[in-house]
HTML snippet that shows the backbone in 3Dmol.js (N, CA, C, O; Angstrom):
<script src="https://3Dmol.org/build/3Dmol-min.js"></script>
<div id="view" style="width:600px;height:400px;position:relative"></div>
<script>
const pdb = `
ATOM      1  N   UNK A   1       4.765 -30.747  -4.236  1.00  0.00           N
ATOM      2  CA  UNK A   1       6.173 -30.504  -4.008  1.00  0.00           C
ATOM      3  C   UNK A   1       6.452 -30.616  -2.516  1.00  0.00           C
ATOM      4  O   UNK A   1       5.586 -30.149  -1.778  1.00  0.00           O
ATOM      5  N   UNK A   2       7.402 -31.099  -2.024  1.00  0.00           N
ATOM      6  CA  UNK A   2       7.772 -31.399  -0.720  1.00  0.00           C
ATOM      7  C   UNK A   2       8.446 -30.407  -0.674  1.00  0.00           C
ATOM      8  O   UNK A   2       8.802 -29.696  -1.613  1.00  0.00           O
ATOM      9  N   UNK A   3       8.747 -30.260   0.867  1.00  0.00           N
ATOM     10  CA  UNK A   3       9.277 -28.761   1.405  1.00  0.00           C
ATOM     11  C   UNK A   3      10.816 -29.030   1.204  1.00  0.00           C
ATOM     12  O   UNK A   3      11.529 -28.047   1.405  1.00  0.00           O
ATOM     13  N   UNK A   4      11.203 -29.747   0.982  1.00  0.00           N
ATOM     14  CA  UNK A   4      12.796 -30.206   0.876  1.00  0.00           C
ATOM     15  C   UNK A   4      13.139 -29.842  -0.966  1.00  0.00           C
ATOM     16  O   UNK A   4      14.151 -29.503  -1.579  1.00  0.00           O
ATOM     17  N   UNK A   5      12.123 -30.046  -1.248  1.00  0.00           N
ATOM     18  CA  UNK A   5      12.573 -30.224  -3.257  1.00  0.00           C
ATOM     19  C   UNK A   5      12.880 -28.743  -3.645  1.00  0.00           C
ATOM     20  O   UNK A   5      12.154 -27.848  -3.212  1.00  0.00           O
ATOM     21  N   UNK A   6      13.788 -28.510  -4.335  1.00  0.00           N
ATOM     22  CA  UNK A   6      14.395 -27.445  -4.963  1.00  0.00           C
ATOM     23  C   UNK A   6      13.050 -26.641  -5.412  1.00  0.00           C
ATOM     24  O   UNK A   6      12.062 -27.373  -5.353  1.00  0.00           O
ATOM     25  N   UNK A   7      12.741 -25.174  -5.893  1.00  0.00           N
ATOM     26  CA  UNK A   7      11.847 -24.677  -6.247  1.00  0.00           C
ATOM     27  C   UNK A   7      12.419 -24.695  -7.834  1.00  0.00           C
ATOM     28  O   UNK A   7      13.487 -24.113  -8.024  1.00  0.00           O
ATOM     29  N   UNK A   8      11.908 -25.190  -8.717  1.00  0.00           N
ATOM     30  CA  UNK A   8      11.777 -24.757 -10.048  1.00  0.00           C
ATOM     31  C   UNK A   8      11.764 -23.468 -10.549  1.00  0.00           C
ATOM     32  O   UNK A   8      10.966 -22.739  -9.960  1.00  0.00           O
ATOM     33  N   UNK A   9      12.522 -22.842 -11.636  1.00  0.00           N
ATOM     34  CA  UNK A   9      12.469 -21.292 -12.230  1.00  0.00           C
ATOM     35  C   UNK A   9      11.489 -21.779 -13.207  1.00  0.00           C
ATOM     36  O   UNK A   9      11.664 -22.972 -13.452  1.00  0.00           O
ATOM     37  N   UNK A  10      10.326 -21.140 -13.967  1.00  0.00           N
ATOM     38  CA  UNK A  10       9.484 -21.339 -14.719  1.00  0.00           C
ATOM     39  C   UNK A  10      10.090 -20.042 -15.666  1.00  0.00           C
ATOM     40  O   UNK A  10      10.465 -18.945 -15.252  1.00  0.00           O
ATOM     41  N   UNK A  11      10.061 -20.489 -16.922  1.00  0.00           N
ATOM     42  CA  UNK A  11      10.158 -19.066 -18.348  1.00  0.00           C
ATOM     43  C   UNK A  11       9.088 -19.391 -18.670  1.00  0.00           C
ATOM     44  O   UNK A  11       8.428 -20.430 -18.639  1.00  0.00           O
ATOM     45  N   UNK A  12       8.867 -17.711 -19.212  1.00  0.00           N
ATOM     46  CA  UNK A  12       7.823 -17.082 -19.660  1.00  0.00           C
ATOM     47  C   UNK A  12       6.972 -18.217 -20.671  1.00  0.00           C
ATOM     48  O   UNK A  12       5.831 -18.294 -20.215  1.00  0.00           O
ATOM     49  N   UNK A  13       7.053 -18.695 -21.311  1.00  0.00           N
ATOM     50  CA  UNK A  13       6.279 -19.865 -22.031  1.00  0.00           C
ATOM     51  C   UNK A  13       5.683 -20.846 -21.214  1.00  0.00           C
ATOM     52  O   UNK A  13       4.589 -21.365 -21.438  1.00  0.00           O
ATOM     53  N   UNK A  14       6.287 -21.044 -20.437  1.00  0.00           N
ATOM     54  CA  UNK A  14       5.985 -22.149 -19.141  1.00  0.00           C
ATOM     55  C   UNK A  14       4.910 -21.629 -18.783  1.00  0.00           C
ATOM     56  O   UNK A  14       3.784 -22.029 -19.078  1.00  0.00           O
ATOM     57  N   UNK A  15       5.226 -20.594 -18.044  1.00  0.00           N
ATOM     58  CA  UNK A  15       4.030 -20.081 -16.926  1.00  0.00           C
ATOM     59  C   UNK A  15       2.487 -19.628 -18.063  1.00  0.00           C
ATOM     60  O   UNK A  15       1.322 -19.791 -17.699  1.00  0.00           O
ATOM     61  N   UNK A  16       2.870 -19.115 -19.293  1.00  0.00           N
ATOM     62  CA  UNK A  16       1.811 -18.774 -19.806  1.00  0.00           C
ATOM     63  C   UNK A  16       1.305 -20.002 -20.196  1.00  0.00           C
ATOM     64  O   UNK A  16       0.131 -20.049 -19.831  1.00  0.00           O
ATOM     65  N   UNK A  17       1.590 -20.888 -20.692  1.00  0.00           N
ATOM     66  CA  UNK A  17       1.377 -22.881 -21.021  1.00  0.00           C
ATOM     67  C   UNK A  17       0.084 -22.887 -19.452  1.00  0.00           C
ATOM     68  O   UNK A  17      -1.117 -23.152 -19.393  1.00  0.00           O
ATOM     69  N   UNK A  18       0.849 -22.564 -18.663  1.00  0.00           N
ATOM     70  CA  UNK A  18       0.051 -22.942 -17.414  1.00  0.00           C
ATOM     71  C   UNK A  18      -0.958 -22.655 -17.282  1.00  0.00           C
ATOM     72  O   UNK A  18      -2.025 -23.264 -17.203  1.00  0.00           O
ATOM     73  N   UNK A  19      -0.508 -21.138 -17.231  1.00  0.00           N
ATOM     74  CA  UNK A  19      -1.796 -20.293 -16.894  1.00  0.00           C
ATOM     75  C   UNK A  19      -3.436 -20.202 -17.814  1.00  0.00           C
ATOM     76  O   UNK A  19      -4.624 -20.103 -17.508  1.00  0.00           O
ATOM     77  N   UNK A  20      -2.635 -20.303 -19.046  1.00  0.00           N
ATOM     78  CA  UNK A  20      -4.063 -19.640 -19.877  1.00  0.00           C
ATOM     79  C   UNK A  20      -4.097 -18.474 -19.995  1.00  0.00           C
ATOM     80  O   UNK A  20      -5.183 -18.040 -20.376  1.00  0.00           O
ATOM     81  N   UNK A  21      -2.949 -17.417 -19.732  1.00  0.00           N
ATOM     82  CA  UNK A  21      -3.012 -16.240 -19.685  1.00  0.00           C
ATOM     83  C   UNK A  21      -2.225 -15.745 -21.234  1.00  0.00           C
ATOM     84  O   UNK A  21      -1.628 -16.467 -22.033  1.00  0.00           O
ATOM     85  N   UNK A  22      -2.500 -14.130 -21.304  1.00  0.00           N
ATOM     86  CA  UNK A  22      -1.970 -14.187 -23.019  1.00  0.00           C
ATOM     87  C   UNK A  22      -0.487 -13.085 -22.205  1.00  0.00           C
ATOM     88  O   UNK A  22      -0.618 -12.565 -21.097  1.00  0.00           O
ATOM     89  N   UNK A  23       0.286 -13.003 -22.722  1.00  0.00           N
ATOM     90  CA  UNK A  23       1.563 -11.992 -22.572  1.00  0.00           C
ATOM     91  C   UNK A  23       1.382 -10.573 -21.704  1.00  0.00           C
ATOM     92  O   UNK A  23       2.001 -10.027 -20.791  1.00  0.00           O
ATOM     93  N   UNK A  24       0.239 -10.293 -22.464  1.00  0.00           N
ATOM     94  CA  UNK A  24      -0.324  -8.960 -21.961  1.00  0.00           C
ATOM     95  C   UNK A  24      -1.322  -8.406 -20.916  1.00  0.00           C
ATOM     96  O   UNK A  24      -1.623  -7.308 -20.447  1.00  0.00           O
ATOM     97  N   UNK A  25      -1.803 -10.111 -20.736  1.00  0.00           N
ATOM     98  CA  UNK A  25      -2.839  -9.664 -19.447  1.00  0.00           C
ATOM     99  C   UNK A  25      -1.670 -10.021 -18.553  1.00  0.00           C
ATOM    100  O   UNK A  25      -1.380  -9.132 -17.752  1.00  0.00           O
ATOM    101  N   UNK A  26      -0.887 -11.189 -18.505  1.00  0.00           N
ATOM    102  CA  UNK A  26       0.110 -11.514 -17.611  1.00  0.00           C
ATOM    103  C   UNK A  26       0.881 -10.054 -16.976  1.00  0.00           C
ATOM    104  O   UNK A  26       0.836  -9.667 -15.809  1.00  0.00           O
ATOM    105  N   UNK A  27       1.421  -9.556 -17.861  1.00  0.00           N
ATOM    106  CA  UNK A  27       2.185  -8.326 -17.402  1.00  0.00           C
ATOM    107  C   UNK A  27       1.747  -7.088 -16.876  1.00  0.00           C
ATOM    108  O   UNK A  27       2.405  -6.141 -16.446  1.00  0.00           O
ATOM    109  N   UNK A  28       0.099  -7.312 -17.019  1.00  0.00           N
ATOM    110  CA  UNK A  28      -0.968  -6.051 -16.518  1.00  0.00           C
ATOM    111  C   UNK A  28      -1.419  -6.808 -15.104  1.00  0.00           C
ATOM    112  O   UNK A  28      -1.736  -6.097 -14.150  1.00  0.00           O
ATOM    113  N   UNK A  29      -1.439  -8.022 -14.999  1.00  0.00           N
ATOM    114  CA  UNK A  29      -1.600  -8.378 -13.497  1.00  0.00           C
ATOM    115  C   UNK A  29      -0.098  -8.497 -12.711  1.00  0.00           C
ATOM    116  O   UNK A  29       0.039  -8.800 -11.526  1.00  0.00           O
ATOM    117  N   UNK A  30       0.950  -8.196 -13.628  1.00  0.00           N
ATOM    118  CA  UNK A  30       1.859  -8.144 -12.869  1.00  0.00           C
ATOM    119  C   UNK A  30       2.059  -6.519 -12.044  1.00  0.00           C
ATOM    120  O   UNK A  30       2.432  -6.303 -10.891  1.00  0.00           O
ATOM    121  N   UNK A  31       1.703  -5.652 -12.998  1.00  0.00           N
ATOM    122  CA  UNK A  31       1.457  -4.149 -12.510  1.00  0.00           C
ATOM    123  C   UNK A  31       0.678  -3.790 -11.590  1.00  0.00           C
ATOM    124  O   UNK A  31       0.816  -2.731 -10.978  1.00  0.00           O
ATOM    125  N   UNK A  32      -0.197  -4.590 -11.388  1.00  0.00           N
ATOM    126  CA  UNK A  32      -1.370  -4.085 -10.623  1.00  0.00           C
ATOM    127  C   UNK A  32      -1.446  -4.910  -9.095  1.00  0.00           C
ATOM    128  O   UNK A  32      -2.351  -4.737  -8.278  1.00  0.00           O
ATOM    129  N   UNK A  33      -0.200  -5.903  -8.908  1.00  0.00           N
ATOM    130  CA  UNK A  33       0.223  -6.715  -8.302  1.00  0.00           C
ATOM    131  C   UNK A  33      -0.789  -8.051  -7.410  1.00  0.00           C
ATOM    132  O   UNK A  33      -0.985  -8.457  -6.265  1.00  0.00           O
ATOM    133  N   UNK A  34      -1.269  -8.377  -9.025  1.00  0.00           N
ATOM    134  CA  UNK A  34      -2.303  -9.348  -8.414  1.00  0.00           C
ATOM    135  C   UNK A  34      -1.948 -10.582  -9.615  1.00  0.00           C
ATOM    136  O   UNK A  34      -2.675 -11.356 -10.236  1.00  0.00           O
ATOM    137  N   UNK A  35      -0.340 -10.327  -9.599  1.00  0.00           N
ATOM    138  CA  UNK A  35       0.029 -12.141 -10.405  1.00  0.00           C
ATOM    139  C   UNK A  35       1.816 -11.876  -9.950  1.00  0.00           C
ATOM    140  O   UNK A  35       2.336 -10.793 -10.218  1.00  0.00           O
ATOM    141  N   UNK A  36       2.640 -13.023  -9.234  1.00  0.00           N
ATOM    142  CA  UNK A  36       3.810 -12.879  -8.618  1.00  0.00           C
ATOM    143  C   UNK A  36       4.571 -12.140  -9.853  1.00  0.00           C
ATOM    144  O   UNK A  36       4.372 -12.212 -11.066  1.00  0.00           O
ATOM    145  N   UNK A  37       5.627 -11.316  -9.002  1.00  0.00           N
ATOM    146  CA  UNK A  37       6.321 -10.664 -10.095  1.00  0.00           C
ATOM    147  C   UNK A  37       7.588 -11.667 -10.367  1.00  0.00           C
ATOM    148  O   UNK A  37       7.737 -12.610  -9.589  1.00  0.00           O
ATOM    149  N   UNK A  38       8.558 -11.477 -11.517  1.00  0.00           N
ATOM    150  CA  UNK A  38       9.504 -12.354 -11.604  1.00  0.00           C
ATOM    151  C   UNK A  38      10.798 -12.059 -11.357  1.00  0.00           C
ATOM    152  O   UNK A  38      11.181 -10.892 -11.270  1.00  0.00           O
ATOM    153  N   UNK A  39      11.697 -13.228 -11.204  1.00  0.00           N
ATOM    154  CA  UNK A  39      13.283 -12.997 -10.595  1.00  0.00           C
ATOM    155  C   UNK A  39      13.822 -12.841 -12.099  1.00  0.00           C
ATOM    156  O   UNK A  39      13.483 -13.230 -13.217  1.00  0.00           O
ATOM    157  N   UNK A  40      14.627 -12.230 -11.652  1.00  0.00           N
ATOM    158  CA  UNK A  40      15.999 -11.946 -12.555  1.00  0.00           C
ATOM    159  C   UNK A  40      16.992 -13.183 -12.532  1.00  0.00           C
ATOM    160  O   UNK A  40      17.568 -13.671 -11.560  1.00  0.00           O
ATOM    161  N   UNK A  41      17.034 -13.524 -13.753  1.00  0.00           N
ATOM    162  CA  UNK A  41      18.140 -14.966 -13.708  1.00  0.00           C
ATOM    163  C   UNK A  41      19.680 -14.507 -13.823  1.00  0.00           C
ATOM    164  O   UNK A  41      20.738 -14.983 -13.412  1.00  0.00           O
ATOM    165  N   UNK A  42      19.295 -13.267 -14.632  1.00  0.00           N
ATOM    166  CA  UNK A  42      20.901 -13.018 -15.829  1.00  0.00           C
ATOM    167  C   UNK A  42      20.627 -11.600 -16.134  1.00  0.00           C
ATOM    168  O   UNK A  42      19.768 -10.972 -15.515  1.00  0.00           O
ATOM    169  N   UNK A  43      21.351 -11.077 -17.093  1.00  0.00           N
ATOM    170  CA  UNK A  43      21.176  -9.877 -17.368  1.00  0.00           C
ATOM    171  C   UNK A  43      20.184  -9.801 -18.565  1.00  0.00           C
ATOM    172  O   UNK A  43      19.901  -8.631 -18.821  1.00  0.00           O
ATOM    173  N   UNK A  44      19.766 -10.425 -19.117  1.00  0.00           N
ATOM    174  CA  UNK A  44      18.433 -10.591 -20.021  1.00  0.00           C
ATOM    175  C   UNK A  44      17.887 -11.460 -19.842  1.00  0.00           C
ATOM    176  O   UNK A  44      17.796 -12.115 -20.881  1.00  0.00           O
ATOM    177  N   UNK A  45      17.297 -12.013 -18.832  1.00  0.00           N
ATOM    178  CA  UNK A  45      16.939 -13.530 -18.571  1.00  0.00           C
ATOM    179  C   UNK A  45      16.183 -13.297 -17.256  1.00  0.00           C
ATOM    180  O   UNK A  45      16.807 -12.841 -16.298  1.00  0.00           O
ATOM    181  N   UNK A  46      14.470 -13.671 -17.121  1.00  0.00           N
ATOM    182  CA  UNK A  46      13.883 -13.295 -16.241  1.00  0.00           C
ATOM    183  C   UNK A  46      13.000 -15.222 -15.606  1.00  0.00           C
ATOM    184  O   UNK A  46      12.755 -16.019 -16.512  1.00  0.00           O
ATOM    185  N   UNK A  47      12.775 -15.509 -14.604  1.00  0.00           N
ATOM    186  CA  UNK A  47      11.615 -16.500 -14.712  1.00  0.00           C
ATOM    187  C   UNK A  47      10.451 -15.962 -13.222  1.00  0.00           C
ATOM    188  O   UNK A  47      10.273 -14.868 -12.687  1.00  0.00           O
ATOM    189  N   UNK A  48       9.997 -17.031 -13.028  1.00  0.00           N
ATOM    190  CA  UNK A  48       8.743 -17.269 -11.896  1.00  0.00           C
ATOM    191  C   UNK A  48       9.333 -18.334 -10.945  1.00  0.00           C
ATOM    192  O   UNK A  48      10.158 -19.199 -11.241  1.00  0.00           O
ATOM    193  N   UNK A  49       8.813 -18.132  -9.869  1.00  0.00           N
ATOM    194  CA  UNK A  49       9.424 -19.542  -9.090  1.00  0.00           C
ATOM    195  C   UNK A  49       7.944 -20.273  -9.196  1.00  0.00           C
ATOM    196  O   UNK A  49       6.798 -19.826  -9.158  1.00  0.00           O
ATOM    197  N   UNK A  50       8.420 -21.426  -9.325  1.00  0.00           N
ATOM    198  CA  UNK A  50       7.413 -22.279  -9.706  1.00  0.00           C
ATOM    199  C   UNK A  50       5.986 -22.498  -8.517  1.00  0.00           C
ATOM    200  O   UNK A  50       4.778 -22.483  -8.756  1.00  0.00           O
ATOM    201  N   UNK A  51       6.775 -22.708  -7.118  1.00  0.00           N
ATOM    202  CA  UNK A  51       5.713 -22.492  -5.916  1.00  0.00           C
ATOM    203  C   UNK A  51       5.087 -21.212  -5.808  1.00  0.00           C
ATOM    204  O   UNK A  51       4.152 -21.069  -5.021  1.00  0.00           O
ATOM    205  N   UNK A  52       5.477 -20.312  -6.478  1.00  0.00           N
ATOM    206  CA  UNK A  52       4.534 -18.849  -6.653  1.00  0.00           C
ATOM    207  C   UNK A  52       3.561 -18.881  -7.827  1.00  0.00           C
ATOM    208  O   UNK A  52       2.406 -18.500  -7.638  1.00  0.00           O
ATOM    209  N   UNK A  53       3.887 -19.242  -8.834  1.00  0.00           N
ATOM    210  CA  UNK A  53       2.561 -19.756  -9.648  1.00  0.00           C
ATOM    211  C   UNK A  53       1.951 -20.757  -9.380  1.00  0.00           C
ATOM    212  O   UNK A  53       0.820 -20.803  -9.864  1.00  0.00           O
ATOM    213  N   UNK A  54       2.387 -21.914  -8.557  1.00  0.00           N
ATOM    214  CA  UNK A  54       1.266 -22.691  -8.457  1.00  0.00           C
ATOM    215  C   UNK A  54       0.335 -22.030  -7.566  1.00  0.00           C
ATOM    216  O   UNK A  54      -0.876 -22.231  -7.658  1.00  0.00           O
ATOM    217  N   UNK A  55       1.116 -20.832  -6.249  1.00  0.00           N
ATOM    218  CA  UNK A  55       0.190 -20.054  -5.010  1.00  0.00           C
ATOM    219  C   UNK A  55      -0.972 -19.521  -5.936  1.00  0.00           C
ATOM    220  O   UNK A  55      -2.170 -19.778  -5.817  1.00  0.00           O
ATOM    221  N   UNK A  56      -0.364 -18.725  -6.884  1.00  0.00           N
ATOM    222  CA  UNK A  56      -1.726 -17.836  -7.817  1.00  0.00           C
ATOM    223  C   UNK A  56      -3.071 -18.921  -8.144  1.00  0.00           C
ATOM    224  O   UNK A  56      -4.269 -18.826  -7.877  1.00  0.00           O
ATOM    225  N   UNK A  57      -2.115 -20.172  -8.974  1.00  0.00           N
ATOM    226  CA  UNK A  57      -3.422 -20.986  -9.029  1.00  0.00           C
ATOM    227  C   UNK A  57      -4.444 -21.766  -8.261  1.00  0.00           C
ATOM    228  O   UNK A  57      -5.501 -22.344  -8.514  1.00  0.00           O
ATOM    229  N   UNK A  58      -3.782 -21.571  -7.352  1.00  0.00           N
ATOM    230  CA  UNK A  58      -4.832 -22.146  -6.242  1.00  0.00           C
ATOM    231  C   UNK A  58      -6.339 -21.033  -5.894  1.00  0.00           C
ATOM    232  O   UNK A  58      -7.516 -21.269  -5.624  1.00  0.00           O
ATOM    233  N   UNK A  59      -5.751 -20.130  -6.028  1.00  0.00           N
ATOM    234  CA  UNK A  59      -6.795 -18.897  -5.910  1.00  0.00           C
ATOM    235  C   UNK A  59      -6.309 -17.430  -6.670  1.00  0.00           C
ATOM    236  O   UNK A  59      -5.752 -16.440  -6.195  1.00  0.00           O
ATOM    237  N   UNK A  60      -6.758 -17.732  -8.021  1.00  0.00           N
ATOM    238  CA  UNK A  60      -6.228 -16.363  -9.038  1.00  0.00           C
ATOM    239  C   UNK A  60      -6.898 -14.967  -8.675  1.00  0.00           C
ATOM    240  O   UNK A  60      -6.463 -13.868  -8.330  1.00  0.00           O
ATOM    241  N   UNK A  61      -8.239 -15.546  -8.925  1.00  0.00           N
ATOM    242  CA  UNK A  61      -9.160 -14.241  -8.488  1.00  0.00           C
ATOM    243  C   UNK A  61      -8.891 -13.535  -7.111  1.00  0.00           C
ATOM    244  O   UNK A  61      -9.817 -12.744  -6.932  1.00  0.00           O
ATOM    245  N   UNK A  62      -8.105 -13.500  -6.183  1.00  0.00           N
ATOM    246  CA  UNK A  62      -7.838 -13.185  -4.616  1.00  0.00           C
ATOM    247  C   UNK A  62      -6.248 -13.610  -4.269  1.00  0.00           C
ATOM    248  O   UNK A  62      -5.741 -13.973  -3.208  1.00  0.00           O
ATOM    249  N   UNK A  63      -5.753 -13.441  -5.426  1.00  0.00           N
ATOM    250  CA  UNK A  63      -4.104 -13.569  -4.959  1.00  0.00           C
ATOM    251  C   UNK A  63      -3.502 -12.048  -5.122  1.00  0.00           C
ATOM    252  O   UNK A  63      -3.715 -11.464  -6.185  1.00  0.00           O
ATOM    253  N   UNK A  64      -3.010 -11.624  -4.437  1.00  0.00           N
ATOM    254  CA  UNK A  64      -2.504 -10.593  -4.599  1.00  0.00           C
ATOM    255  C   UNK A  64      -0.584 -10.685  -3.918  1.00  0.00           C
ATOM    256  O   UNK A  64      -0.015 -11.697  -3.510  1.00  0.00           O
ATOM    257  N   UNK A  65      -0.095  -9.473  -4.004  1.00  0.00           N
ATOM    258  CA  UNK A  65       1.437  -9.942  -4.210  1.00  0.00           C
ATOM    259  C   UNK A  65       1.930 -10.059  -2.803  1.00  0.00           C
ATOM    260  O   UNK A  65       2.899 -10.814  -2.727  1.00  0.00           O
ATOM    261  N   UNK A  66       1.519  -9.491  -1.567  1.00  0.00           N
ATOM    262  CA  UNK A  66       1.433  -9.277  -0.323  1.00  0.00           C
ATOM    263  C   UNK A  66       1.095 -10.818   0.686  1.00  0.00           C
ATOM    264  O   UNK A  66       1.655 -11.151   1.730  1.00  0.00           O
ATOM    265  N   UNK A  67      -0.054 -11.570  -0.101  1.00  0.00           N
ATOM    266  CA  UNK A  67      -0.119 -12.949   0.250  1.00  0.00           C
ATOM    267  C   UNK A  67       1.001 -13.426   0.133  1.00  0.00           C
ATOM    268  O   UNK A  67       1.861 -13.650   0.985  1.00  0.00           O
ATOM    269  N   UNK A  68       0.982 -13.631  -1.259  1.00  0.00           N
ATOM    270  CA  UNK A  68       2.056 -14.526  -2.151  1.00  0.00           C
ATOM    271  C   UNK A  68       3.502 -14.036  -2.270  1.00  0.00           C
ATOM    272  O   UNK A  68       4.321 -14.680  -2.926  1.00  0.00           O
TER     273      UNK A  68
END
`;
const viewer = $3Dmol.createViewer("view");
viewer.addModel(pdb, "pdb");
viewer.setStyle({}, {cartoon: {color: "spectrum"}});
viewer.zoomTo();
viewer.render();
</script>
């Protein structure tokens, strides 16, 4: 992604597609703040910015929310 290109919102299917992660570990590394937490789109409507999950995947095991 070039520094000019819009950041992508990723939903919850997306990012788990990506990850390999199941619902529940996702939301337990979101607690423990070692997987990005997510934006609020709407009033029931949450995503990921897409350059923050790709940050996690570059290094999952040692990402924490303070890096990223």
């Amino acid at each position: 992604m070039t520094d000019n290109a819009p950041d992508r919102i990723l939903r919850l299917n997306a990012v788990l597609d990506r990850t390999g992660l199941s619902r529940a570990t996702l939301y337990r590394k979101i607690q423990s703040g070692t997987f990005p937490r997510q934006l609020r789109i709407a009033t029931r409507c949450a995503g990921w910015r897409e350059s923050a999950i790709n940050e996690w995947m570059r290094n999952p095991m040692f990402y924490s929310v303070e890096d990223g």
